[in-house]
SEGU-153276 format. One line per 10 residues: number of its first residue (from 1); for each residue x, y, z of N, C-alpha, C, CB. Coordinates in Angstrom, 2 decimals. Glycine has a CB too. Example, Ala and Ser with C-alpha at 12.3 -4.5 7.8 and 13.67 -1.06 7.14 Angstrom:
<bakes>
1 = 13.19,-5.69,7.80,12.30,-4.50,7.80,13.20,-3.30,7.80,11.31,-4.47,9.05 | 12.85,-2.25,7.08,13.67,-1.06,7.14,12.90,0.03,7.87,14.08,-0.60,5.72 .
</bakes>
This chain:
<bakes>
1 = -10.52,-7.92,-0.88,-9.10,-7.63,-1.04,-8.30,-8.50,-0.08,-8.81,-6.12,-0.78 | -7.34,-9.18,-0.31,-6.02,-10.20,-0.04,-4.96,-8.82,1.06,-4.96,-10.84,-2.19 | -5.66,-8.98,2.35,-5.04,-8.14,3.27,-3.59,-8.32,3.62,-5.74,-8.20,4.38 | -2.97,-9.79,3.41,-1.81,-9.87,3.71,-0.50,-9.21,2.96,-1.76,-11.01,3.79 | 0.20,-8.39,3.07,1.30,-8.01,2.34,1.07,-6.11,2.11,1.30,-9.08,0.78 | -0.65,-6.05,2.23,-0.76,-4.85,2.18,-0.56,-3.69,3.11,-1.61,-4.84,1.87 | -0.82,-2.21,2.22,-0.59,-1.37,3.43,-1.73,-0.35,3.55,0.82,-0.62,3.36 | -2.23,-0.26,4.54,-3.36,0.25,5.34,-3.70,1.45,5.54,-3.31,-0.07,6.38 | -4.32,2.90,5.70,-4.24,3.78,6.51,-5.21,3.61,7.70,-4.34,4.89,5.85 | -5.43,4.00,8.49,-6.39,3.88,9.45,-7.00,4.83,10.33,-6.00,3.16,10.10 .
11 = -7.22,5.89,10.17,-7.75,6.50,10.92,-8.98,7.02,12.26,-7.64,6.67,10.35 | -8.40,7.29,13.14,-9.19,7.58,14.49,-9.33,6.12,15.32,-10.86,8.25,14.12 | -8.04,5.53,14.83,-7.17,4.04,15.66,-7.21,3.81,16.94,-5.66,3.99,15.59 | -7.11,5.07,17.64,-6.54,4.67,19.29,-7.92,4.64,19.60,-5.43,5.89,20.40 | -9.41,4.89,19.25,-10.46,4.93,19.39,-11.00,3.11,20.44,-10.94,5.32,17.77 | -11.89,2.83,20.81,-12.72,1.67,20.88,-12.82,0.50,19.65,-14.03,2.25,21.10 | -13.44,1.49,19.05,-13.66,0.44,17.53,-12.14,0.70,16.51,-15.45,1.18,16.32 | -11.88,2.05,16.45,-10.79,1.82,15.87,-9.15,0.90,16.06,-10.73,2.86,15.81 | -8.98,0.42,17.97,-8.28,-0.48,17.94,-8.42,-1.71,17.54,-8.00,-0.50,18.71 | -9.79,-1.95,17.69,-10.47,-3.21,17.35,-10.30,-3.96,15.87,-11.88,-2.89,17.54 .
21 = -10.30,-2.76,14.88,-10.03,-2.86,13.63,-8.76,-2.85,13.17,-10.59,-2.07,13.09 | -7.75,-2.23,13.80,-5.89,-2.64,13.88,-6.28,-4.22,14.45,-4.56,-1.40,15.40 | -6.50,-4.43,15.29,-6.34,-5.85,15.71,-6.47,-6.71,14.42,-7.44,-6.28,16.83 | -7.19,-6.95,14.42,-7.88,-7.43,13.10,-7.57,-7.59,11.56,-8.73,-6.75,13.04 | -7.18,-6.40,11.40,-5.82,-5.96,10.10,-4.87,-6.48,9.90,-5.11,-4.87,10.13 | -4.24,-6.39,11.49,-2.57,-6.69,11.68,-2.78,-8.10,11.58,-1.68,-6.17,13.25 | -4.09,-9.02,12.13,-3.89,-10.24,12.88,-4.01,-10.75,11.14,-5.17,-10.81,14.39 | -4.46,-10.70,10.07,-4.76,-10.77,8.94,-3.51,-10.34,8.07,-5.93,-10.06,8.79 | -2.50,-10.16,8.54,-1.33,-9.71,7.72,-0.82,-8.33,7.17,-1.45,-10.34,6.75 | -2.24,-7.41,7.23,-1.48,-5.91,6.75,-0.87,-5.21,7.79,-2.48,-4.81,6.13 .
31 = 0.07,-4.52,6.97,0.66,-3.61,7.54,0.01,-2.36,7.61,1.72,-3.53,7.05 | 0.04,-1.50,8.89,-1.01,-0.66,9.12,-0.45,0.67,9.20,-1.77,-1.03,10.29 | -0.98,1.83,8.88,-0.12,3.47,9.29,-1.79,3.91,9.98,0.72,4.92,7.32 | -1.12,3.89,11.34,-2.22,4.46,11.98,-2.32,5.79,12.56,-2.50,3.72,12.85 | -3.20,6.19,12.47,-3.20,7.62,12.67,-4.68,8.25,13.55,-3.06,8.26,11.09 | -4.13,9.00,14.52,-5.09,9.75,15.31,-4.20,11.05,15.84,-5.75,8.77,16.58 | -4.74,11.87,16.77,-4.11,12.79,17.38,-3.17,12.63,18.74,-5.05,13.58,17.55 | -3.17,11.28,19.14,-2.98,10.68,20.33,-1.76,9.99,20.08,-4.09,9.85,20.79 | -0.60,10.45,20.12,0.62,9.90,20.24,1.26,8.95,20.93,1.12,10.55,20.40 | 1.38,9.00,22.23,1.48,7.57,23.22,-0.07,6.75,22.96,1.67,8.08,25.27 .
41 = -0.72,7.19,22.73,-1.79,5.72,22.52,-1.29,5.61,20.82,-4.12,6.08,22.82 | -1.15,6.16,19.89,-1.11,5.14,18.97,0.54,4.62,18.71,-1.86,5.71,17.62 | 1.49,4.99,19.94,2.81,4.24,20.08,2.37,2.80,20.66,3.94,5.07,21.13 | 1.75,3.21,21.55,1.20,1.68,22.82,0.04,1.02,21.88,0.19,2.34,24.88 | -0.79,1.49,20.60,-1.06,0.36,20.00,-0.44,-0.06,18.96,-2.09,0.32,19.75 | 0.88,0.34,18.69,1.87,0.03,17.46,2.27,-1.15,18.06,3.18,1.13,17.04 | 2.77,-0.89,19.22,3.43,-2.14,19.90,2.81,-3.44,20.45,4.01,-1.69,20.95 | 1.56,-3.01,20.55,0.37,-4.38,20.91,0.52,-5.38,19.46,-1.75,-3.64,21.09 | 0.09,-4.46,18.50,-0.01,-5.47,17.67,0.79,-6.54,16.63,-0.60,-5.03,17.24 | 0.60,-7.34,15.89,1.30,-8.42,15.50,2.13,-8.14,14.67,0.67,-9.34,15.09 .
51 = 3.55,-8.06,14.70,4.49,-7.32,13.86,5.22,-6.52,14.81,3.83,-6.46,12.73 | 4.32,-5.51,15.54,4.90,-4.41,16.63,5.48,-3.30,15.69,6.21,-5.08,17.76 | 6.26,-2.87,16.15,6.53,-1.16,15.91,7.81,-1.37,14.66,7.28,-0.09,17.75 | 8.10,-2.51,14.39,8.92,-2.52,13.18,8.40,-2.71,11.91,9.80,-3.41,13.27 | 7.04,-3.32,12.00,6.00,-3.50,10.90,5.14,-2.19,10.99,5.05,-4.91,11.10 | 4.36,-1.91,11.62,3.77,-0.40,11.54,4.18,0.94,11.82,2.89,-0.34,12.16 | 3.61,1.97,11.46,4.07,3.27,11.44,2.54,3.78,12.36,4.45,3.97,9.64 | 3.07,5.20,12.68,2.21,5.87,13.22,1.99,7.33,12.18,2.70,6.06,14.74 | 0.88,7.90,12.43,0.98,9.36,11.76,0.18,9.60,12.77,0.53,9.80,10.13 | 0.73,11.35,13.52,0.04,12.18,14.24,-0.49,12.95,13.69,0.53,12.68,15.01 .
61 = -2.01,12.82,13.28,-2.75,14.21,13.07,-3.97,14.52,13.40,-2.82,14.53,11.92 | -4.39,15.59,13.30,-6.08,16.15,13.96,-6.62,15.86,12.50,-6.39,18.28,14.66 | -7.82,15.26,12.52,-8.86,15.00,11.32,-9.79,16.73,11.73,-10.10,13.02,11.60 | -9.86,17.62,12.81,-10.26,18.54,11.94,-9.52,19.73,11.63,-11.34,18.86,12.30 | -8.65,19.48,10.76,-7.79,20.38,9.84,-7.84,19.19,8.64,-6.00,20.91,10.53 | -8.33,18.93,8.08,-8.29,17.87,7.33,-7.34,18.03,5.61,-9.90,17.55,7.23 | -7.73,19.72,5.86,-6.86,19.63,4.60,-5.37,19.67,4.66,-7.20,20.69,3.76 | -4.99,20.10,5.83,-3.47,20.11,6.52,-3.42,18.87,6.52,-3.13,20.76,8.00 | -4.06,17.84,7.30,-3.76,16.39,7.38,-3.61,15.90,5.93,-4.94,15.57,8.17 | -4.50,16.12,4.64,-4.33,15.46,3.42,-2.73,16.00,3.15,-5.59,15.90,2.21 .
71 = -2.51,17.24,2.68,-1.31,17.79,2.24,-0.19,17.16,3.11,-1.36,19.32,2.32 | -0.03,17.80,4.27,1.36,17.02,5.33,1.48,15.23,5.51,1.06,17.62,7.23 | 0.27,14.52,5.50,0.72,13.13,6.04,-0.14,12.32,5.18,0.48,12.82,7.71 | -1.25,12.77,3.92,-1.97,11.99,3.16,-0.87,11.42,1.70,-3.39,12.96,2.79 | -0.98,12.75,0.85,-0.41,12.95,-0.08,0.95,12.43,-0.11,-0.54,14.07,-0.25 | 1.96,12.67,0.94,3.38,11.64,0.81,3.37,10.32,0.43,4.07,11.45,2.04 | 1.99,9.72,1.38,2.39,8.40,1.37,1.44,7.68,0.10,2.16,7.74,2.94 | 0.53,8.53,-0.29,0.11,8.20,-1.49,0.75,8.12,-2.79,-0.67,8.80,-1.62 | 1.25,9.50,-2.66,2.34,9.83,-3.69,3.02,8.64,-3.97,3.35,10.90,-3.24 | 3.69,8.42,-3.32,4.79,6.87,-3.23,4.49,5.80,-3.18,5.56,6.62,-2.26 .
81 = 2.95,5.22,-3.90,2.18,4.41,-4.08,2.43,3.69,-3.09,2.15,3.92,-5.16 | 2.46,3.53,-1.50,2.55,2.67,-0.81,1.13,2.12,-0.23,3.45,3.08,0.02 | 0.51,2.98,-0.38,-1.16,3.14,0.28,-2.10,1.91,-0.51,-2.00,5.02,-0.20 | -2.41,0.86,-0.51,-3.58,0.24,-0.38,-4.49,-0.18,-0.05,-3.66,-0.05,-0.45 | -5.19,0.65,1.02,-6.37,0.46,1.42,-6.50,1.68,2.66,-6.56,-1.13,1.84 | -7.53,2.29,2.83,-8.02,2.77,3.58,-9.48,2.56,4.40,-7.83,3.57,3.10 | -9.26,3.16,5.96,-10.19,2.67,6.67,-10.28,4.01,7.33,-9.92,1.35,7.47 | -11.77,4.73,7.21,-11.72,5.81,7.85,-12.94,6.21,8.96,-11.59,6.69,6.84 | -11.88,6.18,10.16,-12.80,5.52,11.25,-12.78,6.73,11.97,-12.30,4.07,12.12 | -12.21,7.51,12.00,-12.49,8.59,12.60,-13.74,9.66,12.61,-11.61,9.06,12.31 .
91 = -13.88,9.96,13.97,-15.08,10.59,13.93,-15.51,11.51,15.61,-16.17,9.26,13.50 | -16.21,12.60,15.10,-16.76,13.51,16.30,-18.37,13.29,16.79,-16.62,15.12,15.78 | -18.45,13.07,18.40,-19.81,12.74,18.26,-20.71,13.70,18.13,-20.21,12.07,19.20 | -22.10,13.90,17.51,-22.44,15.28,17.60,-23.76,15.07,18.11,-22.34,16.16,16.28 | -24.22,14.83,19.09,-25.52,14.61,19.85,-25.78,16.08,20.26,-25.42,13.49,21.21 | -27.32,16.46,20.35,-27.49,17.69,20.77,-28.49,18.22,19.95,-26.32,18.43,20.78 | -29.57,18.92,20.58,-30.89,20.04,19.54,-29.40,20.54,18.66,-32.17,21.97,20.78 | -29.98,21.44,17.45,-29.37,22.16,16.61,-28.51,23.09,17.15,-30.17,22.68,15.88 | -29.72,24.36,18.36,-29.34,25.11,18.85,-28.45,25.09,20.16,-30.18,25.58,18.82 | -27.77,24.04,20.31,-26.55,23.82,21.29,-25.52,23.62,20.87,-26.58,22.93,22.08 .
101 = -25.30,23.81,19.41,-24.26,23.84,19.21,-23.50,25.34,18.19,-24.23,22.51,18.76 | -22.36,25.32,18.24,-21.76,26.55,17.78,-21.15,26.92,16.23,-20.74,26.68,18.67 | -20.84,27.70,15.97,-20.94,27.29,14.50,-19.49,26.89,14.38,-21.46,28.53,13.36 | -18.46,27.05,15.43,-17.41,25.83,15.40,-17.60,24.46,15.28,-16.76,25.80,16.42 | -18.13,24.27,16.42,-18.92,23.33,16.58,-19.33,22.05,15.21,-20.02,24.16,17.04 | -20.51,23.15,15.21,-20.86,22.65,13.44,-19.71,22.48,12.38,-21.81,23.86,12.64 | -19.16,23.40,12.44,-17.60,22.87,11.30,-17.20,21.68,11.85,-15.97,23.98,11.32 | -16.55,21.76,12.57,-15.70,20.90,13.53,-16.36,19.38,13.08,-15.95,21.37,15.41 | -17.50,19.19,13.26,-18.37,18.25,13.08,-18.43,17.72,11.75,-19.51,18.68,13.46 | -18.30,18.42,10.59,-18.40,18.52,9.10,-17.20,18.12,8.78,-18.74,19.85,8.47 .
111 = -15.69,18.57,9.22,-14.96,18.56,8.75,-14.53,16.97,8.81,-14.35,19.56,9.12 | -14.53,16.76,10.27,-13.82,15.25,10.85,-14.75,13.95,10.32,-13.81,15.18,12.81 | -15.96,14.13,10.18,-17.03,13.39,10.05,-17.36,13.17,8.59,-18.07,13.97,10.77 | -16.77,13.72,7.90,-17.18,14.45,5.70,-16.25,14.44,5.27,-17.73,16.17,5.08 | -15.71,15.60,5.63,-14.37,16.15,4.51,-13.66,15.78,4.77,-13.83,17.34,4.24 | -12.87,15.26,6.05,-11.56,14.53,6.09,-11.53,13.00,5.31,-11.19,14.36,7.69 | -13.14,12.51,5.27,-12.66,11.05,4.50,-12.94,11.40,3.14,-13.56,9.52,4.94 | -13.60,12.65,2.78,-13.60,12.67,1.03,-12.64,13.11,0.99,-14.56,13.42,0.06 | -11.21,13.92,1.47,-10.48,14.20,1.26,-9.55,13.50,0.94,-10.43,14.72,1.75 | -9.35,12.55,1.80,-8.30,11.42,1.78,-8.67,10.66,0.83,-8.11,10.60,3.00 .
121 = -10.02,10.11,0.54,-10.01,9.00,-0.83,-9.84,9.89,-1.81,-11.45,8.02,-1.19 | -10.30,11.03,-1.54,-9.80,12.31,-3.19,-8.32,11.72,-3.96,-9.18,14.55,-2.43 | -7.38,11.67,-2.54,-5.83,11.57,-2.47,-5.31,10.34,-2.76,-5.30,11.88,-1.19 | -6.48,9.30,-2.55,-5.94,7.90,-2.74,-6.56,7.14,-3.89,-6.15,7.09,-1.48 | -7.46,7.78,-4.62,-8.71,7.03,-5.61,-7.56,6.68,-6.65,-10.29,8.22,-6.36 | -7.06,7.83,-7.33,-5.89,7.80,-8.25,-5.10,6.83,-8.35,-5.13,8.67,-8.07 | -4.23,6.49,-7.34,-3.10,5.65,-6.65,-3.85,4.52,-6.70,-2.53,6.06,-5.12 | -4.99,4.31,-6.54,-6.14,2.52,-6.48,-6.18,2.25,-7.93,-8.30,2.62,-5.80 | -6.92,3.31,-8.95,-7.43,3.07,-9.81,-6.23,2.38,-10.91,-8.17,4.23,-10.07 | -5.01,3.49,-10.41,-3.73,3.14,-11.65,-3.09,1.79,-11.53,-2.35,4.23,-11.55 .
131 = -3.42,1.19,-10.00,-2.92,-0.36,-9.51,-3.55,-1.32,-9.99,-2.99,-0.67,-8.11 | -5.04,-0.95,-10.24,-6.25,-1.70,-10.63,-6.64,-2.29,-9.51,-6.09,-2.68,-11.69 | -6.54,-1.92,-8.02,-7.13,-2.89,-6.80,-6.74,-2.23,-5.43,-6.43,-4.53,-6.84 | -7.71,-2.42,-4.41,-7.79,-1.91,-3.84,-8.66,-1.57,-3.11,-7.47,-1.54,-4.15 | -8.93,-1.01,-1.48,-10.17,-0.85,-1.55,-10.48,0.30,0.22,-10.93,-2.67,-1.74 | -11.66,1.20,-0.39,-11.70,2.67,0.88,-12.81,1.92,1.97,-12.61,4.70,0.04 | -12.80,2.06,2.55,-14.12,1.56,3.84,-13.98,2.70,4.90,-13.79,-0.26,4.84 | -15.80,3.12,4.53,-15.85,4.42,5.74,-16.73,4.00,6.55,-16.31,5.98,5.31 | -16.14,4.44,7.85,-17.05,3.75,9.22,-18.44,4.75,9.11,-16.06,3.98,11.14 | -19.84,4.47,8.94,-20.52,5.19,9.19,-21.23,5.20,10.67,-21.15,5.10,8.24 .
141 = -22.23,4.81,10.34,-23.67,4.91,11.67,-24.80,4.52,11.47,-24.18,6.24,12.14 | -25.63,4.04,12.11,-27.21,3.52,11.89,-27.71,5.04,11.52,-28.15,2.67,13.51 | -26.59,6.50,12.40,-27.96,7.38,12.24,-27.47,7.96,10.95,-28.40,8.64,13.55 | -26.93,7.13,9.87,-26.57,7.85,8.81,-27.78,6.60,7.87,-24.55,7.99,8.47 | -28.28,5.89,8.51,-29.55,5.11,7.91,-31.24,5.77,8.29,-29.43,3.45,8.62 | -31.20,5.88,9.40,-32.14,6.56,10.42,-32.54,7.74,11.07,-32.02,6.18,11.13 | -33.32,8.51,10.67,-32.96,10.05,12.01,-33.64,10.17,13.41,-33.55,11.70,11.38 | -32.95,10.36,14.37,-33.17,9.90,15.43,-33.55,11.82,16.36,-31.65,8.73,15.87 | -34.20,11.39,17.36,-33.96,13.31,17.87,-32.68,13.60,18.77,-35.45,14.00,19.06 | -32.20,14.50,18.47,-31.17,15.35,19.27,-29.71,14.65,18.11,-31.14,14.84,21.48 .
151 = -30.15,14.49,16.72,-28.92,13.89,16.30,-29.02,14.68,15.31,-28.72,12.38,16.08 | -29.43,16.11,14.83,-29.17,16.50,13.65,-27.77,16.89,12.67,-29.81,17.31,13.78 | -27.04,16.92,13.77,-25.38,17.48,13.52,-24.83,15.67,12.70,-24.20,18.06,15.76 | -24.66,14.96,13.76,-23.88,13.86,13.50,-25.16,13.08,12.09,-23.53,12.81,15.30 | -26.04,13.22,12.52,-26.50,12.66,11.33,-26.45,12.44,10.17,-27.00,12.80,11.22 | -26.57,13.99,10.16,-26.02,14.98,8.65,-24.83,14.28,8.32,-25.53,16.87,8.89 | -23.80,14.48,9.10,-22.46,14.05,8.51,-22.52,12.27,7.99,-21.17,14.35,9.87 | -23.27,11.10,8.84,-23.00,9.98,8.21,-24.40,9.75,6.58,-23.06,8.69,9.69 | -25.33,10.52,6.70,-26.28,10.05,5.59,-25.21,10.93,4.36,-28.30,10.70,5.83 | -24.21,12.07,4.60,-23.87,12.52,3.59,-22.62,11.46,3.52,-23.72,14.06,3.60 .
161 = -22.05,10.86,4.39,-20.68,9.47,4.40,-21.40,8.26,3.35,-20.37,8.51,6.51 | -22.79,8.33,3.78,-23.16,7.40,2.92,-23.46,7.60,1.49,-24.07,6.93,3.42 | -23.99,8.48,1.83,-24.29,8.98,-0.45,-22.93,9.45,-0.85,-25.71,10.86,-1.05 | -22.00,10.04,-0.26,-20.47,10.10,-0.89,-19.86,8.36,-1.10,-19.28,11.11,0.42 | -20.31,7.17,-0.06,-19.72,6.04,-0.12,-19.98,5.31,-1.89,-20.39,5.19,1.23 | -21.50,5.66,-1.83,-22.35,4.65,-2.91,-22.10,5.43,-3.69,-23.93,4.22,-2.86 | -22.14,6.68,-4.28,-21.61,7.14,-5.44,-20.13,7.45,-6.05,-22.16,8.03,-5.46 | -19.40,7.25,-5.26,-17.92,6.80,-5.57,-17.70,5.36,-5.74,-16.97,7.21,-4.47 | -18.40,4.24,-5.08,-18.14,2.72,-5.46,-18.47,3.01,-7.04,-19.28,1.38,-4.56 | -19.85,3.90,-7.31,-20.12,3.63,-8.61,-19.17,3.88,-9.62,-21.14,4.21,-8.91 .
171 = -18.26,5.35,-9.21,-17.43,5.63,-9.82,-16.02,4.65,-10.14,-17.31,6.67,-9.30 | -16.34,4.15,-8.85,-14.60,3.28,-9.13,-14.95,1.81,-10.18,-13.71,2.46,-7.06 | -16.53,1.47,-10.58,-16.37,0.08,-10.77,-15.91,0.07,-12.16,-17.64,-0.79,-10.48 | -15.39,-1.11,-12.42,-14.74,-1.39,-13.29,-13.14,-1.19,-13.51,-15.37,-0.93,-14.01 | -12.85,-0.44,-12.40,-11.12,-0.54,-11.88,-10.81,-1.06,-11.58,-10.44,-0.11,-11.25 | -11.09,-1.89,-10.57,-10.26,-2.73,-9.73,-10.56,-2.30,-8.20,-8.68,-2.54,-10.14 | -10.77,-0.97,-8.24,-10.57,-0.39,-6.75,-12.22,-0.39,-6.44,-9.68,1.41,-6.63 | -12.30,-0.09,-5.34,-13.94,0.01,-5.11,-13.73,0.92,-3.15,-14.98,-2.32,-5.16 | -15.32,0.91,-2.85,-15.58,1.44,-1.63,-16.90,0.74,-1.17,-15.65,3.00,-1.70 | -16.58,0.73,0.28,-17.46,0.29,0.97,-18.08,0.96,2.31,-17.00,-0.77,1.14 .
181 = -19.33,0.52,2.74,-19.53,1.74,4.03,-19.95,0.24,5.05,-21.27,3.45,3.73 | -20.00,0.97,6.04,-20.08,0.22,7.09,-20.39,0.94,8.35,-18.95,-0.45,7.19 | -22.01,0.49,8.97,-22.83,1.48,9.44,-23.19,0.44,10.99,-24.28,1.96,8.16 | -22.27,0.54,12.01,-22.61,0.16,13.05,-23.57,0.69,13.67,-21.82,0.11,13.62 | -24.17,-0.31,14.68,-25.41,0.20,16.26,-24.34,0.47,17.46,-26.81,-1.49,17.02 | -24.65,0.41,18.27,-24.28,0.81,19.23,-22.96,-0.27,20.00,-25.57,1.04,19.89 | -21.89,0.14,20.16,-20.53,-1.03,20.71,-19.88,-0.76,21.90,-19.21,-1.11,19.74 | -20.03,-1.92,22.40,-20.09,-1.97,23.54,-18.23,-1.36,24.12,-20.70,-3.58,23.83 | -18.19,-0.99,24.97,-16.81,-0.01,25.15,-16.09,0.82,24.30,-15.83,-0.68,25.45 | -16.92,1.19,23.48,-16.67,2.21,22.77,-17.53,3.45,22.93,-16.67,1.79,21.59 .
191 = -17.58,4.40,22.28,-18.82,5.58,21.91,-19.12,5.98,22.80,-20.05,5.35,21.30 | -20.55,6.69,22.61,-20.61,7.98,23.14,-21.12,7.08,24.70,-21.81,9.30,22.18 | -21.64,6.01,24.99,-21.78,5.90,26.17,-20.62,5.07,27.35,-22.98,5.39,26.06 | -20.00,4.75,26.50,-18.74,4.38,26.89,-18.17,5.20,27.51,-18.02,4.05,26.05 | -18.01,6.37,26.62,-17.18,7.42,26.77,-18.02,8.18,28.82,-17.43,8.68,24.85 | -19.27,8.29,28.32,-20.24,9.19,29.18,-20.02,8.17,31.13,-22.44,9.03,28.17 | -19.72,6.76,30.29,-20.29,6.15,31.75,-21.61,5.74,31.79,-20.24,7.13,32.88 | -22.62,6.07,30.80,-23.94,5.91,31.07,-24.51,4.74,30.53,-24.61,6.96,30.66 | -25.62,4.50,31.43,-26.23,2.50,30.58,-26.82,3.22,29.64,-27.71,1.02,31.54 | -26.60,2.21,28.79,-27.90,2.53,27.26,-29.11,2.41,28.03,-28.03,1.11,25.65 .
201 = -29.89,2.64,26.88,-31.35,2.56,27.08,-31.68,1.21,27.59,-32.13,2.84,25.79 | -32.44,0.57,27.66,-33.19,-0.89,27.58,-33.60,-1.48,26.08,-34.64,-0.76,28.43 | -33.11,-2.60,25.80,-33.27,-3.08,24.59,-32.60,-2.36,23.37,-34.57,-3.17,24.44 | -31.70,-1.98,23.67,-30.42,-1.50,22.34,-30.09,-2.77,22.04,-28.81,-0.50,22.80 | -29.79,-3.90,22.76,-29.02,-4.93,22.44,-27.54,-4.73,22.18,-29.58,-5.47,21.43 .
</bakes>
């Protein structure tokens, strides 16, 4: 897809990887609506990037209420066919045995990680298909390729990102619109060890 002229959603932006991917967008010509829960960070990355705060928009919302987020800040801007392309980068880490976590927890995990991006392409497939072009990209994970121990929570959520990815491309072909997944290793100032302070292992690369 011909990124210049278009318009973007982006979700879980103010992130590591998710600024990385505004960079990148903007530096490529689209116009971006970025969205996380983090208000002064996604003002201070409206304004970093190329265009600045007169070319992009922000949307404040929590990915886990996801169906509040589709209804209040999905659906408007779909509605009004402005939406061409989505990037759904948002995500909860869920490291941990089974039994450490709560059955909030476990939602919490399902919702931000699953249902908030089937929700949103639910909202946007329509709006792609009737344009004839277009295109969804969901950030997954290696451990949505791999199962690793102490990852049963987050796992779950990217191997099900991935069989929702490949069986909706199937659905969209021949529209115009399509989907793609995209399953990073480990990045460097980002994630969960970023976040922790802690060295990786030896030989993560």
């Amino acid at each position: 897809m011909e990124l210049a002229g278009k318009r973007v959603l982006l979700s879980g932006a103010t992130g590591g990887l998710g600024r990385a991917i505004a960079e990148q967008l903007a530096a490529e010509g689209a116009t971006l609506v970025l969205s996380s829960r983090k208000e002064p960070d996604l003002e201070e990355l409206r304004r970093s990037l190329p265009g600045g705060a007169e070319r992009h928009e922000v949307v404040v919302a929590d990915q886990r209420s996801p169906r509040d987020l589709v209804r209040k800040r999905v659906h408007p801007l779909f509605d009004a066919g402005d939406i061409d392309g989505l990037v759904a980068n948002a995500a909860l880490p869920g490291t941990g045995r089974l039994e450490s976590f709560s059955e909030e927890e476990v939602g919490r995990a399902l919702r931000v990680n699953l249902e908030a991006p089937i929700l949103m392409s639910r909202a946007l497939a329509p709006a792609l298909t009737e344009k004839g072009e277009g295109h969804m990209v969901f950030i997954a994970s290696l451990a949505g390729k791999v199962a690793s121990p102490r990852a049963s929570i987050y796992a779950a959520t990217k191997f099900g990102l991935r069989g929702f990815t490949l069986a909706l491309r199937e659905d969209l072909r021949g529209t115009g619109a399509s989907a793609s997944l995209i399953a990073p290793g480990f990045v460097r100032d980002a994630g969960m060890f970023a976040d922790s302070g802690a060295d990786a292992p030896a030989g993560i690369g």
